[in-house]
SEPANU-911135 format. One record per atom (N, C-alpha, C): x, y, z; atom name; residue number from 1; residue in one letter. Coordinates in nm, 4 decimals, always signed. Layout:
c1 | c2 | c3 | site | pos | code
X | Y | Z | CA | NUM | A $
...
***
This chain:
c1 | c2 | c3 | site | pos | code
+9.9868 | +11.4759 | +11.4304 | N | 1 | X $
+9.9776 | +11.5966 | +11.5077 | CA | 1 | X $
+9.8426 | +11.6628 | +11.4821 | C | 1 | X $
+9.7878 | +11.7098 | +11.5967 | N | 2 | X $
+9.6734 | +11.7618 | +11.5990 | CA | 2 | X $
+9.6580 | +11.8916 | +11.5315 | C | 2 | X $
+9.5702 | +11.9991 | +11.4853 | N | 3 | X $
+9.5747 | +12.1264 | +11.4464 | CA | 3 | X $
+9.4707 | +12.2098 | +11.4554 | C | 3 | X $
+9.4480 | +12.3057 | +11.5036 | N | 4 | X $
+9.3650 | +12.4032 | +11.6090 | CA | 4 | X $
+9.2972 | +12.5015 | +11.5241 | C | 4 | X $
+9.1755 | +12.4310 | +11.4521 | N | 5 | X $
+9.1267 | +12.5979 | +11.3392 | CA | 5 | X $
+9.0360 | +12.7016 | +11.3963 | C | 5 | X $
+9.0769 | +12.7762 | +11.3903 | N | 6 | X $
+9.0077 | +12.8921 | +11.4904 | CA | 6 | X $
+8.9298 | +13.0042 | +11.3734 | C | 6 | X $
+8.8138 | +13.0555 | +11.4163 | N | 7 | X $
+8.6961 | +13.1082 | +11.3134 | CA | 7 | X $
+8.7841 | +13.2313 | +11.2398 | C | 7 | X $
+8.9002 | +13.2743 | +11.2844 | N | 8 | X $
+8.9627 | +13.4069 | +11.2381 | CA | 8 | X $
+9.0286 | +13.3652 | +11.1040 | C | 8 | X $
+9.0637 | +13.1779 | +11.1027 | N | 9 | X $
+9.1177 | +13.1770 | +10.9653 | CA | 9 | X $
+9.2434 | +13.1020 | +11.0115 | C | 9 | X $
+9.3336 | +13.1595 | +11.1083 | N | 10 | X $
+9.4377 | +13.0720 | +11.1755 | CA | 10 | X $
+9.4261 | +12.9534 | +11.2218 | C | 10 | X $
+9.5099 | +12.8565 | +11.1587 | N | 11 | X $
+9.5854 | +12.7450 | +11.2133 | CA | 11 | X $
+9.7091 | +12.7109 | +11.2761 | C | 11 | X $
+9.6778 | +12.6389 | +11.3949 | N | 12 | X $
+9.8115 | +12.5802 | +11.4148 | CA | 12 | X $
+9.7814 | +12.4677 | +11.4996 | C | 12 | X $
+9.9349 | +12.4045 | +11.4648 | N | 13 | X $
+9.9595 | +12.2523 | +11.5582 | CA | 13 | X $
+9.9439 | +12.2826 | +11.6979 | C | 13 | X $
+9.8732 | +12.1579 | +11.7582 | N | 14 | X $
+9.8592 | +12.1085 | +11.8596 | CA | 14 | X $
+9.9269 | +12.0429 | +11.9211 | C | 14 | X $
+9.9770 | +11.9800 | +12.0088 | N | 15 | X $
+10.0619 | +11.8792 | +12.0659 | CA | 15 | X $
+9.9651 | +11.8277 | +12.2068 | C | 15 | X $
+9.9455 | +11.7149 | +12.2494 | N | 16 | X $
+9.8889 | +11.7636 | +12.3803 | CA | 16 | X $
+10.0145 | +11.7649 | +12.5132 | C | 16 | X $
+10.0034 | +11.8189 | +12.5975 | N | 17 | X $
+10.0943 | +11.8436 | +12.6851 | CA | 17 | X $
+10.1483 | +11.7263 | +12.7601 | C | 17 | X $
+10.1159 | +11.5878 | +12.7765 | N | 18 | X $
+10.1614 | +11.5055 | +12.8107 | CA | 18 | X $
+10.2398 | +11.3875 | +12.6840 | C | 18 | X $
+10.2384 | +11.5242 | +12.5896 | N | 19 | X $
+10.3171 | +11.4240 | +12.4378 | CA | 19 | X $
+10.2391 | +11.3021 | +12.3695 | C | 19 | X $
+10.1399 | +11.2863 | +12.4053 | N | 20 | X $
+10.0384 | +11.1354 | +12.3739 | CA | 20 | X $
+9.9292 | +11.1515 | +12.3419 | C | 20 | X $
+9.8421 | +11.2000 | +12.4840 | N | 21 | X $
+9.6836 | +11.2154 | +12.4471 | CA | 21 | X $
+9.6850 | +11.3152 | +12.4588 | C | 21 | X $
+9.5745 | +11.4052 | +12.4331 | N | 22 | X $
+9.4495 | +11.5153 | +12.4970 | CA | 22 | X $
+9.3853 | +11.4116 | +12.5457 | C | 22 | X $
+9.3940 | +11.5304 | +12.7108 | N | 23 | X $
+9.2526 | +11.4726 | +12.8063 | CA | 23 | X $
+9.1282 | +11.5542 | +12.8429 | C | 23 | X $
+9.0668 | +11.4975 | +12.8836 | N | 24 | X $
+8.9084 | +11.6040 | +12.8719 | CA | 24 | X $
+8.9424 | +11.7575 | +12.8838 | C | 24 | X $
+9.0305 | +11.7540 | +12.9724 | N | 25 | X $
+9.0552 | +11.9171 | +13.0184 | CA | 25 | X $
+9.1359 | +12.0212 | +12.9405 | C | 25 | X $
+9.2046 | +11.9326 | +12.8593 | N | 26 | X $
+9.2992 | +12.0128 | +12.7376 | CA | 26 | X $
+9.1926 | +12.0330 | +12.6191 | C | 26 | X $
+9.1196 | +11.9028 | +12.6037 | N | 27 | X $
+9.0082 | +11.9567 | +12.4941 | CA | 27 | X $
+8.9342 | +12.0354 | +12.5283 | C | 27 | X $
+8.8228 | +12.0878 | +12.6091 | N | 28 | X $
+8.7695 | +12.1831 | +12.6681 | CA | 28 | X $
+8.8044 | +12.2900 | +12.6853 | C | 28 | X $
+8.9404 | +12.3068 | +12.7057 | N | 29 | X $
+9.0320 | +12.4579 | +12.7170 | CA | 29 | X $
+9.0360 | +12.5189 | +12.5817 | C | 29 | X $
+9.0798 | +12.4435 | +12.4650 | N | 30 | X $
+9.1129 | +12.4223 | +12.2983 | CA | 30 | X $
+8.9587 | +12.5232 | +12.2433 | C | 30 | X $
+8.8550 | +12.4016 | +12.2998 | N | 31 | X $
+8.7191 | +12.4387 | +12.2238 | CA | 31 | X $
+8.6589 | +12.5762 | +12.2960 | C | 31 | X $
+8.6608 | +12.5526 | +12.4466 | N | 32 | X $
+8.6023 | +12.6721 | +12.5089 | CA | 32 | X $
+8.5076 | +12.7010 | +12.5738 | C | 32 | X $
+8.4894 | +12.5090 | +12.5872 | N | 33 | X $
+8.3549 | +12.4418 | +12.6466 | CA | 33 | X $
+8.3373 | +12.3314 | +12.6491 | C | 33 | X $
+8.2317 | +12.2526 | +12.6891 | N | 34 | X $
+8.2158 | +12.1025 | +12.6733 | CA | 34 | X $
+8.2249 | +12.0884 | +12.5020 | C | 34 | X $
+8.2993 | +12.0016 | +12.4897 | N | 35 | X $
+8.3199 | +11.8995 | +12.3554 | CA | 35 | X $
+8.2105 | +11.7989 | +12.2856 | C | 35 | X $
+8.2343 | +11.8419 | +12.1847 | N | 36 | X $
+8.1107 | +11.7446 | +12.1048 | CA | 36 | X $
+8.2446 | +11.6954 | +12.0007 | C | 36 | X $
+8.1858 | +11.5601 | +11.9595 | N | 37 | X $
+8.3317 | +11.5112 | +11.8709 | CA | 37 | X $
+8.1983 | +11.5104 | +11.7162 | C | 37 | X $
+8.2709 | +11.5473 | +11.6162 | N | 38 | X $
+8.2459 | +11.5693 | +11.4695 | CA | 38 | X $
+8.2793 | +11.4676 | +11.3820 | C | 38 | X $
+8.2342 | +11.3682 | +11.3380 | N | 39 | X $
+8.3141 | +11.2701 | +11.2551 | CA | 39 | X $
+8.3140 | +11.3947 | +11.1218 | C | 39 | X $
+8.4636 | +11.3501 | +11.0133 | N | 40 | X $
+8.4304 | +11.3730 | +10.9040 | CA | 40 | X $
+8.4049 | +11.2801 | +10.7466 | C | 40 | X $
+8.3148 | +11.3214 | +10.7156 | N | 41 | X $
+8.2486 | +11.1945 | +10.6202 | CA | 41 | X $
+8.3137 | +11.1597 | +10.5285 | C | 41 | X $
+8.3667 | +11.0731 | +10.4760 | N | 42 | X $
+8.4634 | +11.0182 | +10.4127 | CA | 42 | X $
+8.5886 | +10.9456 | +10.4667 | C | 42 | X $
+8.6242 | +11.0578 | +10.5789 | N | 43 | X $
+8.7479 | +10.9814 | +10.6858 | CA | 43 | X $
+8.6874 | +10.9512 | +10.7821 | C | 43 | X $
+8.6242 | +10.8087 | +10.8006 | N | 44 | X $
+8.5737 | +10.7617 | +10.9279 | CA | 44 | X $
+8.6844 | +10.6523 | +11.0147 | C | 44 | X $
+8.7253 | +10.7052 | +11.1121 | N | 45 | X $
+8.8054 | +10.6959 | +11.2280 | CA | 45 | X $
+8.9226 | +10.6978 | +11.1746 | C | 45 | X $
+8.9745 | +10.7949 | +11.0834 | N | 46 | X $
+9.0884 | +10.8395 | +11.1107 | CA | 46 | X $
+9.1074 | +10.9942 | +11.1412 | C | 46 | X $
+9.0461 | +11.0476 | +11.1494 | N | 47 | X $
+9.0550 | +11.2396 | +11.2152 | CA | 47 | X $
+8.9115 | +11.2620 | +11.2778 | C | 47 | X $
+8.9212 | +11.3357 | +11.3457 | N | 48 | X $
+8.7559 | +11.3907 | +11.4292 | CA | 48 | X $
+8.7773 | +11.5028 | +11.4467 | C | 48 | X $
+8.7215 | +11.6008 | +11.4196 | N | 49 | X $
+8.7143 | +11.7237 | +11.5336 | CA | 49 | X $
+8.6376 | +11.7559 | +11.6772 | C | 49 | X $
+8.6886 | +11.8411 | +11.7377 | N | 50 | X $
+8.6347 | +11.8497 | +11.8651 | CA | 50 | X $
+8.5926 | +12.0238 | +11.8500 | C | 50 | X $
+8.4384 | +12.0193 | +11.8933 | N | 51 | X $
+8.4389 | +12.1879 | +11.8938 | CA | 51 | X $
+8.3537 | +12.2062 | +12.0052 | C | 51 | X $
+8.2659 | +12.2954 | +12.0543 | N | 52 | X $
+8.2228 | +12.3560 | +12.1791 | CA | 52 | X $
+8.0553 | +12.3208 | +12.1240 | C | 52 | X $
+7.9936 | +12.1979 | +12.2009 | N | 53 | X $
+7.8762 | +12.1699 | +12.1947 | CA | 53 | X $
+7.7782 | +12.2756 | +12.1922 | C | 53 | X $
+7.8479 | +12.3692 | +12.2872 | N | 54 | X $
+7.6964 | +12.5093 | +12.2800 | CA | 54 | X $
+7.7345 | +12.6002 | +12.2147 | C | 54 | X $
+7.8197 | +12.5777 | +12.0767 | N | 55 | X $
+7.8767 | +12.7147 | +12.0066 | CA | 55 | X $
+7.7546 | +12.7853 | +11.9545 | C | 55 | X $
+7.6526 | +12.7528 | +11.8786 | N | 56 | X $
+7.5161 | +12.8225 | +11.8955 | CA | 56 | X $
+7.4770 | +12.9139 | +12.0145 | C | 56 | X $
+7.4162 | +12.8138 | +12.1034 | N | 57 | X $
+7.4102 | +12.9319 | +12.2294 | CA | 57 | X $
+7.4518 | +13.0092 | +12.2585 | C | 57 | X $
+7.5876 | +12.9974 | +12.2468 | N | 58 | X $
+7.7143 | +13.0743 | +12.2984 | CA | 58 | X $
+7.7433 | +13.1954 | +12.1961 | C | 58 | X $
+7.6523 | +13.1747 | +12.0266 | N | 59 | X $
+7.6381 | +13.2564 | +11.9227 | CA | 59 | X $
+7.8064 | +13.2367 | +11.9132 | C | 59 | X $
+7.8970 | +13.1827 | +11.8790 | N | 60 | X $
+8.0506 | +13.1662 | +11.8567 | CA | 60 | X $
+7.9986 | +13.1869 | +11.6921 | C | 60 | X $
+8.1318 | +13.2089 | +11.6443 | N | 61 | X $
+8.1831 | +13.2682 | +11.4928 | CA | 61 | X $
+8.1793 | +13.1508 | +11.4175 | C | 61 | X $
+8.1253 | +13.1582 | +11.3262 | N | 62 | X $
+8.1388 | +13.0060 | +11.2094 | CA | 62 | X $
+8.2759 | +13.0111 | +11.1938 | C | 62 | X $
+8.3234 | +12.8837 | +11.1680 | N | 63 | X $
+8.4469 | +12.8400 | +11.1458 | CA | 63 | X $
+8.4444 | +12.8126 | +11.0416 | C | 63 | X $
+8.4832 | +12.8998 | +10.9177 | N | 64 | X $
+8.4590 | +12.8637 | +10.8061 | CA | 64 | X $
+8.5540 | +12.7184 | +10.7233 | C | 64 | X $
+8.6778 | +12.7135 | +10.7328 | N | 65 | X $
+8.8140 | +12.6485 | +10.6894 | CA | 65 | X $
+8.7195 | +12.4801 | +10.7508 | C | 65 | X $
+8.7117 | +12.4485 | +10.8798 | N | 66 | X $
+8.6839 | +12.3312 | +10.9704 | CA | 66 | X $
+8.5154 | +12.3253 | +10.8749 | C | 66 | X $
+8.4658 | +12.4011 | +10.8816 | N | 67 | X $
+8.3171 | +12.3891 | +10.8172 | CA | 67 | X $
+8.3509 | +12.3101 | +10.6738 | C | 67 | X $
+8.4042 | +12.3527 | +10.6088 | N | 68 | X $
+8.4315 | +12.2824 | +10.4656 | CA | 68 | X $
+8.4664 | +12.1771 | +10.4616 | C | 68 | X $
+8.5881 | +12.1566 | +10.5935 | N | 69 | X $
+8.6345 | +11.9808 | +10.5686 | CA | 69 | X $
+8.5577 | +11.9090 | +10.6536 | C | 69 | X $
+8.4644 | +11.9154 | +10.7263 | N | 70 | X $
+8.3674 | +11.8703 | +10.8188 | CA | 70 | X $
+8.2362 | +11.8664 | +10.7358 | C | 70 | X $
+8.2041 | +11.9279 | +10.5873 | N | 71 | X $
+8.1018 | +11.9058 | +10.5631 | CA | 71 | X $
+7.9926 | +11.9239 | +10.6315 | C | 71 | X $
+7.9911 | +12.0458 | +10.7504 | N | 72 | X $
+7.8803 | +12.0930 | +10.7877 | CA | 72 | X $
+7.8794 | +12.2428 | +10.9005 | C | 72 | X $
+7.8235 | +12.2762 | +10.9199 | N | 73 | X $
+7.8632 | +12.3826 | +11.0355 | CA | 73 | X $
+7.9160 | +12.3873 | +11.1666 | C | 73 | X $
+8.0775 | +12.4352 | +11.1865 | N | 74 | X $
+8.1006 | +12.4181 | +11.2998 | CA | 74 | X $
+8.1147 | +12.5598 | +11.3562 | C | 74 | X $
+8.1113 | +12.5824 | +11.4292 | N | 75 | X $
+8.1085 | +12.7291 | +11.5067 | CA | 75 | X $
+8.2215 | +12.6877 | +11.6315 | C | 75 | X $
+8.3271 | +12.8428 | +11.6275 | N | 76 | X $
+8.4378 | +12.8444 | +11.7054 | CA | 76 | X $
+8.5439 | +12.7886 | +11.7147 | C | 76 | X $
+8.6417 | +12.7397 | +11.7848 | N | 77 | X $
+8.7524 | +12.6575 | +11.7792 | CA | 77 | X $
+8.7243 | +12.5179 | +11.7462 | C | 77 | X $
+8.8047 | +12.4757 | +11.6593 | N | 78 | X $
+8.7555 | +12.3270 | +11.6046 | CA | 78 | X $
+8.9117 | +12.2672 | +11.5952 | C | 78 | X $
+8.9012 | +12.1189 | +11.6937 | N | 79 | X $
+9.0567 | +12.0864 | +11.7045 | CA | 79 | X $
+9.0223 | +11.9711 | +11.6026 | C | 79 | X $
+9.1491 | +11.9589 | +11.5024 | N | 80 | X $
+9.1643 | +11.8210 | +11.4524 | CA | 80 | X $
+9.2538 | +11.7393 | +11.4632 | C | 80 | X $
+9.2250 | +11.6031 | +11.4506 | N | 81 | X $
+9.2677 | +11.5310 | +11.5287 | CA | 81 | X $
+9.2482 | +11.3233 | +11.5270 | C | 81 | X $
+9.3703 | +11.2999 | +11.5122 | N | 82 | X $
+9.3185 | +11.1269 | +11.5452 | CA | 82 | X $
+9.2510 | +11.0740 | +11.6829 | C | 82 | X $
+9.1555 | +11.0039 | +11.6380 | N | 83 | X $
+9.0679 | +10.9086 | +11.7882 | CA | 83 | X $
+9.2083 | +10.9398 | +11.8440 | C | 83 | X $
+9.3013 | +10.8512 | +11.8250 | N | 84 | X $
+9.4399 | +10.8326 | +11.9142 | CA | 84 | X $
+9.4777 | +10.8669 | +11.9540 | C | 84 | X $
+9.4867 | +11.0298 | +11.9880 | N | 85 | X $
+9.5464 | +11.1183 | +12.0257 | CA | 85 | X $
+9.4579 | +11.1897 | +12.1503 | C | 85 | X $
+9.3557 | +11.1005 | +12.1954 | N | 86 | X $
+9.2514 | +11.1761 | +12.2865 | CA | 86 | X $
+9.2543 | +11.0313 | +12.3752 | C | 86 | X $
+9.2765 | +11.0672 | +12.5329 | N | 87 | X $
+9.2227 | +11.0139 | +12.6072 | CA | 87 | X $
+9.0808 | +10.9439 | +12.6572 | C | 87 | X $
***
């Protein structure tokens, strides 16, 4: 199951709405924008996050919680998540 860290500190599960994948349009809704996928270093292809490619531009809130297990700066909604679970 997927899980949705948002810069305020809150988490929660994800499901995607067709019970299987997220498709482009559920991830995009999640992040809040076009998607950039995040490997995290150590777990390579088993979790990714997805967050909002222009969270800079867009000046979005560091995500502090997703920043730590991502090992780098993510800004705004950050979904996690197996390859598998994405269309």
């Amino acid at each position: 199951m997927a899980t949705l860290y948002e810069p305020s500190g809150v988490d929660r599960p994800c499901r995607p709405r067709n019970g299987k994948k997220f498709t482009l349009d559920e991830l995009q809704e999640l992040v809040g924008g076009y998607i950039e996928m995040v490997s995290i270093p150590g777990d390579v292809g088993r979790r990714v996050f997805f967050v909002d490619e222009d969270g800079r531009t867009k000046g979005l809130p560091p995500n502090v919680r997703a920043s730590h297990l991502a090992y780098r700066l993510l800004l705004g909604n950050a979904l996690l998540c197996s390859p598998k679970e994405v269309d």
